[in-house]
C-alpha positions, 0 to 999 in steps of 0.5 A, spaced: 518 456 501 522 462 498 520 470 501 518 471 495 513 465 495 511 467 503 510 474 501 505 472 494 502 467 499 501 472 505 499 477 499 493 471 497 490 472 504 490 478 506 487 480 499 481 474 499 479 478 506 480 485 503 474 489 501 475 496 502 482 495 496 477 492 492 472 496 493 476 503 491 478 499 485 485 498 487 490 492 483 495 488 486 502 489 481 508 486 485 509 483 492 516 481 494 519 480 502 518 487 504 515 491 498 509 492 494 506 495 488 498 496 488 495 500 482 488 505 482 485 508 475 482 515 479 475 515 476 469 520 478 468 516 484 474 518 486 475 526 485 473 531 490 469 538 489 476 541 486 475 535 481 481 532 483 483 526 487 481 526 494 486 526 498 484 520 503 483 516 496 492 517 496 492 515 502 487 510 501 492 507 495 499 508 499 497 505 506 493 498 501 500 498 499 504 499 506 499 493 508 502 488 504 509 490 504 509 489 512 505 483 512 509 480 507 513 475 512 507 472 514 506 475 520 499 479 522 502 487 522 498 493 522 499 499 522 502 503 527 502 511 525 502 514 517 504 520 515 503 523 508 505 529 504 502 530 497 506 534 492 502 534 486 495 532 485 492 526 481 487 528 475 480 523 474 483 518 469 490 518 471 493 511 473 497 512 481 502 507 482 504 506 490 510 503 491 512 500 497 519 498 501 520 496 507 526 502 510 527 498 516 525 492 521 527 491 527 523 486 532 516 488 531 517 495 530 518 497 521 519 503 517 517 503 510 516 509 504 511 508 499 511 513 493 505 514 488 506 516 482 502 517 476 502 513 470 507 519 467 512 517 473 510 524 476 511 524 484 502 525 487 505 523 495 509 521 499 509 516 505 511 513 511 508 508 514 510 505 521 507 498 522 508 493 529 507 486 528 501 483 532 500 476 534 497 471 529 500 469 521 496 470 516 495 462 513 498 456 517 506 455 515 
């Protein structure tokens, strides 16, 4: 199995379990070893009392897409501390895109930055995510 095809196969796993992404109304773009791209329209759900994205939704985004980046290996990660920093808001009807990647993994500690941006390419957040990997894979290899 090549990693892009474990990371698909991880992705496919994790994602049948996933409700909360589905939920928020969150898309799966891209996966590969170590990186991961998922997609959110903000709808009116989604605003805040400023009329504009809450911020726990960003997060939300940026830590779905954390997720299937750090178990893309298939090996059962979670989420160890996150840190986020939001540079400008996200409007009802834009389109964030949260892009994954994985900065660095060693033993079963990793580092990966996931940047969302709207559909313009305009920065909305940026965030660090800190994973450690937990016993368990997330199908039979």
């Amino acid at each position: 199995m090549t990693p892009k095809e474990r990371a698909e196969k991880s992705t496919a796993a994790m994602w049948a379990e996933d409700r909360a992404s589905k939920w928020a109304g969150m898309e799966i773009t891209h996966v590969d070893e170590g990186e991961a791209t998922l997609e959110l329209t903000i709808a009116q759900h989604h605003c805040n009392g400023h009329g504009i994205c809450h911020g726990g939704v960003t997060f939300m985004l940026a830590d779905s897409a954390f997720a299937f980046a750090c178990n893309s290996r298939n090996q059962s990660t979670v989420a160890q501390h996150n840190v986020i920093s939001f540079t400008a808001p996200g409007r009802l009807g834009d389109k964030l895109i949260a892009k994954a990647r994985e900065i660095s993994l060693t033993g079963r500690s990793g580092i990966y930055d996931v940047t969302v941006t709207n559909q313009d390419g305009r920065q909305i957040a940026e965030f660090r995510g800190f994973s450690r990997a937990v016993k368990g894979q997330l199908f039979d290899e």
